[in-house]
N, C-alpha and C positions, 0 to 999 in steps of 0.2 A: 930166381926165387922171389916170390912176391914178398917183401917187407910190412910188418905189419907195426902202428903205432898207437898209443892209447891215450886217445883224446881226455884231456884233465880241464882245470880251471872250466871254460866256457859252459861245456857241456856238463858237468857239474853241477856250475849253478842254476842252471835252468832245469834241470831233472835231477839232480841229487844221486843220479849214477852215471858208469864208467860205459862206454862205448867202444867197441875194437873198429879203428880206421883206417883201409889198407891205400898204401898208393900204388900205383900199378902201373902201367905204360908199356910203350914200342915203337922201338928206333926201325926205321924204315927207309934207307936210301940206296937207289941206285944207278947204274950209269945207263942212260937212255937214249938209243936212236932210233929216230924216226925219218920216213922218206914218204915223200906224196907225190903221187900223179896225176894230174889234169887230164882230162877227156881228151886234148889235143896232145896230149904227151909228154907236157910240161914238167921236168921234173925238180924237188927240192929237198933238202936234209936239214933236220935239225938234231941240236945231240943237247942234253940235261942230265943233271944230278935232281934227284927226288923220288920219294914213294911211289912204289910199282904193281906192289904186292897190299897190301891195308892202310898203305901212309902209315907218319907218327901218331901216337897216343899221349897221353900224360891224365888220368886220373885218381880222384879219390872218391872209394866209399867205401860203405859203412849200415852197421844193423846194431841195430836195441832189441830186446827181447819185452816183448810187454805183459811178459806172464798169459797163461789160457792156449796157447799156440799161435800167439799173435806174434808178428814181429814189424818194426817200424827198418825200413830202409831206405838210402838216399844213393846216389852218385852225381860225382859233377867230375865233367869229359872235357878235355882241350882239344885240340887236333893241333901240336907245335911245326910250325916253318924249318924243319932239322936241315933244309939244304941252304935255306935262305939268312935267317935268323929272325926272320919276322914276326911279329906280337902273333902268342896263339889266337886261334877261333876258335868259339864256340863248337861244341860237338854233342854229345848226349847228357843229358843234365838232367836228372827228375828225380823225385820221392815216392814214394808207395809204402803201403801195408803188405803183409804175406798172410797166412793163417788158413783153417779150414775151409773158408770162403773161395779160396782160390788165390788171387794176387791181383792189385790195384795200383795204379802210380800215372802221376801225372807231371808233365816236361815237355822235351823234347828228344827225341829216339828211333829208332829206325823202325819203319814202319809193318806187320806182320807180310805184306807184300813182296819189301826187300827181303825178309828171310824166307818167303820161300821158292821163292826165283836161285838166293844165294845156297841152299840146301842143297841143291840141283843143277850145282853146277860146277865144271869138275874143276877149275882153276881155284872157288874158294871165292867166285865172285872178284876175281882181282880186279887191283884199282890200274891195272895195263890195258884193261881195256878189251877191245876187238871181239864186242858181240854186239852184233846188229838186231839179234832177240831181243832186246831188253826196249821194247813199244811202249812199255806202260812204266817207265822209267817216272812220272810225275807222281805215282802213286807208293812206288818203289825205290823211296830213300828217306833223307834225314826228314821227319817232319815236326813241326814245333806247335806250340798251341795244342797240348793230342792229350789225350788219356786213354788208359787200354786197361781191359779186363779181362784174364787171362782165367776162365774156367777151372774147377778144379775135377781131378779125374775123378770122373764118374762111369767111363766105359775104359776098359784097358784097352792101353795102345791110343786112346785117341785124344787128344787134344784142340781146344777151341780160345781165338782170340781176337778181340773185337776192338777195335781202337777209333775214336772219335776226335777231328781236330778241326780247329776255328781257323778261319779265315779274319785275320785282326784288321779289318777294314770297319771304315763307319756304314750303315746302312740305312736307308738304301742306300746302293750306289752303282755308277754305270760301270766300274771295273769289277773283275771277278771277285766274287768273294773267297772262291777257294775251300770253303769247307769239304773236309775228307771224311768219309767212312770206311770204315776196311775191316774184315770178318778171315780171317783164318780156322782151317779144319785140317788136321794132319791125324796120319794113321799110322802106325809103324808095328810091324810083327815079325819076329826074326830077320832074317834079311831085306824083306820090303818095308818100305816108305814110300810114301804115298801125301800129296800136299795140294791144297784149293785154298784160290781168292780171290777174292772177290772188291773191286772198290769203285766208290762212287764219287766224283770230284764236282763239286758246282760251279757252276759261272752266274754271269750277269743277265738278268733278262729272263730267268728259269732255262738256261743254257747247262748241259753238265755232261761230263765224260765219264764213261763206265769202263774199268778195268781189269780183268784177271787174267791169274795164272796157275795154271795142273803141274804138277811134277809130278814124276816116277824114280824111284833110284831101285837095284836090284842088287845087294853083294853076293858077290860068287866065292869071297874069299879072294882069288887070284887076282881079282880086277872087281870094281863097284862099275856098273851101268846107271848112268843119269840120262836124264828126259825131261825138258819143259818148255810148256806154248805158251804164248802171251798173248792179248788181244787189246785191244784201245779203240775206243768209239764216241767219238764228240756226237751229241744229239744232233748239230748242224752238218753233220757228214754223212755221206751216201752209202761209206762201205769203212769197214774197220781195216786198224793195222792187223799185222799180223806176224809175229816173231818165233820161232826154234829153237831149242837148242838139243843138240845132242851130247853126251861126252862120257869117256871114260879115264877112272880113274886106278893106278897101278902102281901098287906099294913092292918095294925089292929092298925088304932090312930098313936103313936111313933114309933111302932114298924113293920116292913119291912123282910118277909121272902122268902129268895128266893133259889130256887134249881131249877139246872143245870145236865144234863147227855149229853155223850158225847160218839160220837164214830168216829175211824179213820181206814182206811188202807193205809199204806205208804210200799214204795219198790217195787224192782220190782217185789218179789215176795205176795205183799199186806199183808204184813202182821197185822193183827187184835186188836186193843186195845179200851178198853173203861175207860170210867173213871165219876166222878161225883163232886158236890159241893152243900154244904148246906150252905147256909148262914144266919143267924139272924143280924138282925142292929138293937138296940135301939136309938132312938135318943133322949139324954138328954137334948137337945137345939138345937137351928139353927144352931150350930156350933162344937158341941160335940157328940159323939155315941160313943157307946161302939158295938165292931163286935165280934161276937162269927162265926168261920168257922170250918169246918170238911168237905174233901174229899179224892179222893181214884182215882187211875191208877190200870188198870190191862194189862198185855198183854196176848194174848188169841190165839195166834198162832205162830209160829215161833221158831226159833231156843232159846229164853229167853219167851215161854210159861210159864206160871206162877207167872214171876215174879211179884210184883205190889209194890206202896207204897202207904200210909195212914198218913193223919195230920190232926193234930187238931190246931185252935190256937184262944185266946182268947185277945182282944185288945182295945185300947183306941185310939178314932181318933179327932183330932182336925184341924179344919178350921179357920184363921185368916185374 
């Protein structure tokens, strides 16, 4: 159960009213084995404690209401070391407005790219791993410097979101700048959903990478059907990546099983890899599951044909 606390003194004196500030989090740890094989056969194991399924969490926020249908909102995100004990890091940290306009905020946050690769995909985007789709992975995570503006509906079912981020370098200069743009369109009507995006990444020199991804999901009730391709294309390259995913996903009461297969060709010479993921989630309560996962990489052409890795890992996950 989210705990909620009401911000006095500070916020006070600077606005003269009260504020509700939730904190929130997710304990995330589990036992992990992994094994790897070398092109010549080589083989090795390792085993850890740590996040499998979303990693830990630890945040606070929070909304004001600014009269008219406006509202002012913030969050600020840790990501804490639960296996280690190490100093948090940074995670999603930003502020925005809400209101008739649509929605505004500016930070650091995941970017409309990651969500709709992670919408479409039937593990929940887990942090285990074992998708060789995921090509446009630069464009497809935490990014910083950003601001997004998230349309307000104007056609049902569809939604639009556009997010702009800086590359914090001096300019000119001979390393990348980095600047992102990224544009999301999602559709959703009874059982379909439906997702595009689109991003453009800069480099040095008028050098830049172009990225999207399509998804499909289809609920049957019995089973959800998910679908999505990725592509990645540096203007200095000849031919784009190219990534897969298939997967479905199948609810029985508490328990939630889901598998994923996955195929890529990246380089210039495309080179071939597949890979998979099996997932079981029981869930003990609204707040607690226990995750059992198991998948696998292989590469399948190239100069490191053969090689592949395999894990297993078994975990306890907690929501507060």
């Amino acid at each position: 159960m989210k705990k909620t606390l009401v911000a006095i003194a500070a916020m006070a004196a600077f606005t003269g009213a009260m504020a509700d500030v939730t904190i929130f989090g997710i304990v995330d740890n589990a036992y992990n084995m992994q094994s790897t094989t070398s092109p010549t056969g080589v083989k090795s194991k390792i085993t850890s404690v740590g996040g499998a399924y979303t990693g830990s969490e630890l945040g606070f926020k929070g909304s004001e209401d600014l009269g008219g249908g406006m509202k002012a909102n913030f969050q600020i995100h840790f990501a804490p070391s639960t296996d280690t004990g190490a100093s948090p890091t940074g995670y999603q940290s930003h502020v925005g407005l809400t209101g008739g306009f649509g929605s505004l905020k500016a930070g650091q946050f995941f970017s409309p790219m990651f969500f709709n690769n992670a919408s479409f995909d039937s593990s929940g985007y887990s942090a285990f791993g074992y998708r060789v789709s995921d090509v446009n992975s630069s464009t497809a995570g935490l990014i910083s410097n950003s601001i997004q503006y998230d349309l307000p509906t104007i056609i049902e079912g569809v939604g639009v979101s556009y997010m702009t981020a800086k590359g914090e370098v001096a300019r000119p200069s001979a390393a990348a700048v980095n600047d992102i743009s990224n544009i999301r369109v999602t559709y959703a009507t009874g059982a379909l959903s439906a997702g595009i995006s689109t991003a453009t990444q800069k480099g040095a020199a008028g050098a830049s990478t172009k990225q999207s991804s399509t998804g499909l999901s289809y609920d049957l009730g019995m089973a959800k059907l998910m679908y999505y391709a990725a592509t990645s294309k540096a203007s200095t390259a000849s031919v784009s990546d190219k990534g897969t995913n298939f997967g479905i996903s199948i609810p029985f009461g508490a328990t939630t099983i889901g598998y994923g297969s996955t195929s890529a060709k990246t380089g210039a010479t495309q080179i071939e890899s597949s890979g998979s993921i099996l997932q079981v989630k029981y869930d003990l309560s609204k707040r607690t599951s226990v995750i059992a996962q198991n998948g696998s990489t292989k590469i399948t052409s190239g100069a490191s044909k053969g090689s592949s890795t395999a894990g297993t890992s078994v975990g306890l996950w907690h929501s507060f």
